[in-house]
N, C-alpha and C positions, 0 to 999 in steps of 0.2 A: 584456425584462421577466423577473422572476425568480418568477412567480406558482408555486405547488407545487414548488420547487426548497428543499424542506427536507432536511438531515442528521438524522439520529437526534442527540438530545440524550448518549444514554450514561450518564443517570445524574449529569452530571460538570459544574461549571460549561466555560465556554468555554477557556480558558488549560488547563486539564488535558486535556480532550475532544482538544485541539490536539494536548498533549503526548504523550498518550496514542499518535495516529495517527501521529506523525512517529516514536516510537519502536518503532511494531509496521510503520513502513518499512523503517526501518533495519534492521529485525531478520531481516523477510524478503528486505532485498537483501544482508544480508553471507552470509544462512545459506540462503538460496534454500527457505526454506520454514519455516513457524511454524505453532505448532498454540494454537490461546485461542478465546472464545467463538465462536457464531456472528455474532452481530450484532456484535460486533467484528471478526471478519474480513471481511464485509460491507462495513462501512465503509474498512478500510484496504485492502481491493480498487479501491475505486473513487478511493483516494486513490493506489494505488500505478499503477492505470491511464493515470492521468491526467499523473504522471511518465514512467513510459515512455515518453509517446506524446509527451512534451516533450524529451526524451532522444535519440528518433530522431531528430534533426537539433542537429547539434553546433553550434551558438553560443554568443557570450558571451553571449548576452540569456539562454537556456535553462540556461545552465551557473548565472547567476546567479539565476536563478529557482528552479532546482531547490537549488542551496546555501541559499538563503530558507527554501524548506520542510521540509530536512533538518537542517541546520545541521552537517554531518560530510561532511570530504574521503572520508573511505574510502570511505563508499557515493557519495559525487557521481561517483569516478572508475569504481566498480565497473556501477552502475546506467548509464552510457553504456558501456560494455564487452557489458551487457547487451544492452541496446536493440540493437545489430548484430545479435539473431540474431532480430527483426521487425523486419528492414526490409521485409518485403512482406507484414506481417500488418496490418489495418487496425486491432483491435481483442483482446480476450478474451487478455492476455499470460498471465495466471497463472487456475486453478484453485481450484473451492470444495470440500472433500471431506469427507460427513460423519464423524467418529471414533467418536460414541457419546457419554456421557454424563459429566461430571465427580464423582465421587464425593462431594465434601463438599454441594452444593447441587442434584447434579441440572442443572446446566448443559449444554446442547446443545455439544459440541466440537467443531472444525473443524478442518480442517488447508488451510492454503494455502499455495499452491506454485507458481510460474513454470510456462509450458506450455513443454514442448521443442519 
Protein backbone atom coordinates (compact mmCIF):
# COMPACT_ATOMS: atom_id res chain seq x y z
CA UNK A 1 0.00 0.00 0.00
CA UNK A 2 1.25 3.49 -0.70
CA UNK A 3 -0.99 5.29 2.03
CA UNK A 4 1.29 8.71 3.29
CA UNK A 5 3.99 7.94 0.59
CA UNK A 6 3.64 11.52 -0.66
CA UNK A 7 6.56 13.80 -2.61
CA UNK A 8 6.67 17.48 -2.06
CA UNK A 9 4.78 18.89 -5.02
CA UNK A 10 7.66 21.76 -5.58
CA UNK A 11 5.64 24.25 -6.73
CA UNK A 12 5.89 22.51 -10.34
CA UNK A 13 3.44 20.34 -12.41
CA UNK A 14 4.65 16.59 -12.70
CA UNK A 15 7.01 16.46 -16.00
CA UNK A 16 8.88 19.56 -14.63
CA UNK A 17 9.06 18.33 -10.74
CA UNK A 18 10.59 15.03 -12.72
CA UNK A 19 12.74 17.17 -14.67
CA UNK A 20 13.87 19.26 -12.18
CA UNK A 21 15.21 16.00 -9.76
CA UNK A 22 16.82 14.10 -12.64
CA UNK A 23 18.82 17.29 -13.39
CA UNK A 24 19.85 18.30 -9.55
CA UNK A 25 21.03 14.17 -10.08
CA UNK A 26 23.05 14.62 -12.46
CA UNK A 27 24.35 17.66 -11.35
CA UNK A 28 25.42 16.24 -8.07
CA UNK A 29 26.86 13.04 -9.62
CA UNK A 30 29.07 14.73 -12.20
CA UNK A 31 30.17 17.55 -9.47
CA UNK A 32 29.89 15.58 -6.34
CA UNK A 33 28.18 18.17 -4.70
CA UNK A 34 25.34 21.28 -5.37
CA UNK A 35 24.19 23.93 -3.40
CA UNK A 36 19.90 25.09 -4.38
CA UNK A 37 17.13 25.31 -2.00
CA UNK A 38 16.41 23.28 0.85
CA UNK A 39 13.39 21.43 0.12
CA UNK A 40 14.91 20.81 -3.17
CA UNK A 41 17.74 19.22 -2.02
CA UNK A 42 15.57 17.17 0.18
CA UNK A 43 13.96 15.80 -2.51
CA UNK A 44 16.95 15.07 -4.80
CA UNK A 45 18.57 13.34 -1.70
CA UNK A 46 16.13 10.84 -1.49
CA UNK A 47 16.04 10.57 -5.24
CA UNK A 48 19.71 10.35 -5.33
CA UNK A 49 19.52 7.72 -2.39
CA UNK A 50 17.53 5.54 -3.88
CA UNK A 51 20.07 5.38 -7.22
CA UNK A 52 22.98 4.61 -5.29
CA UNK A 53 21.56 1.85 -3.55
CA UNK A 54 20.37 0.54 -7.03
CA UNK A 55 23.84 1.24 -8.36
CA UNK A 56 25.51 -1.15 -5.76
CA UNK A 57 24.95 -4.12 -7.59
CA UNK A 58 25.93 -3.97 -11.25
CA UNK A 59 23.03 -5.39 -13.57
CA UNK A 60 21.44 -4.83 -16.75
CA UNK A 61 18.15 -4.59 -14.98
CA UNK A 62 19.74 -1.61 -12.59
CA UNK A 63 22.07 -0.15 -15.38
CA UNK A 64 18.57 0.09 -17.22
CA UNK A 65 16.71 1.39 -14.69
CA UNK A 66 18.97 3.97 -13.47
CA UNK A 67 19.58 5.22 -17.48
CA UNK A 68 15.34 5.61 -17.09
CA UNK A 69 15.78 8.01 -14.36
CA UNK A 70 18.83 9.83 -15.55
CA UNK A 71 18.75 9.72 -19.14
CA UNK A 72 22.89 10.51 -19.45
CA UNK A 73 25.71 7.88 -19.97
CA UNK A 74 28.20 10.16 -18.19
CA UNK A 75 26.51 10.03 -14.74
CA UNK A 76 25.09 6.30 -15.46
CA UNK A 77 28.87 5.28 -15.82
CA UNK A 78 30.13 7.65 -13.00
CA UNK A 79 27.22 7.10 -10.29
CA UNK A 80 28.20 3.03 -10.55
CA UNK A 81 32.07 4.03 -10.07
CA UNK A 82 30.53 5.69 -7.21
CA UNK A 83 28.35 3.22 -5.44
CA UNK A 84 31.86 1.02 -4.93
CA UNK A 85 32.95 3.26 -2.30
CA UNK A 86 29.35 1.91 -0.16
CA UNK A 87 29.41 -1.35 -0.60
CA UNK A 88 29.23 -1.93 3.15
CA UNK A 89 27.09 1.21 3.94
CA UNK A 90 23.44 0.36 4.09
CA UNK A 91 22.13 3.70 3.81
CA UNK A 92 22.81 7.92 4.29
CA UNK A 93 25.37 7.96 0.90
CA UNK A 94 25.35 11.95 0.68
CA UNK A 95 24.97 14.86 3.27
CA UNK A 96 22.47 17.89 4.07
CA UNK A 97 24.33 20.98 5.08
CA UNK A 98 22.90 24.25 5.98
CA UNK A 99 24.61 27.48 3.86
CA UNK A 100 22.45 30.28 5.10
CA UNK A 101 20.07 32.36 3.15
CA UNK A 102 19.76 33.31 -0.67
CA UNK A 103 19.76 36.95 -1.22
CA UNK A 104 17.04 37.82 -3.70
CA UNK A 105 14.12 36.00 -1.75
CA UNK A 106 15.39 34.87 1.55
CA UNK A 107 15.59 31.15 0.52
CA UNK A 108 17.06 28.56 3.07
CA UNK A 109 20.42 27.30 1.05
CA UNK A 110 21.78 23.96 1.31
CA UNK A 111 24.68 22.36 0.05
CA UNK A 112 24.57 18.53 -0.68
CA UNK A 113 27.23 16.30 -0.97
CA UNK A 114 28.29 12.57 -1.11
CA UNK A 115 29.64 11.17 2.45
CA UNK A 116 33.22 9.94 1.99
Amino acid sequence: MRHRKSNKKLNKPTDQRLALLKNLAVSLIEHSRIITTQTRAKQAQRFVELLVTKSKVDSVENRRYIMKKLNNKVALKKIFSISKNYTDRKGGYTKLINVGFRRGDSATLSLLEFVN
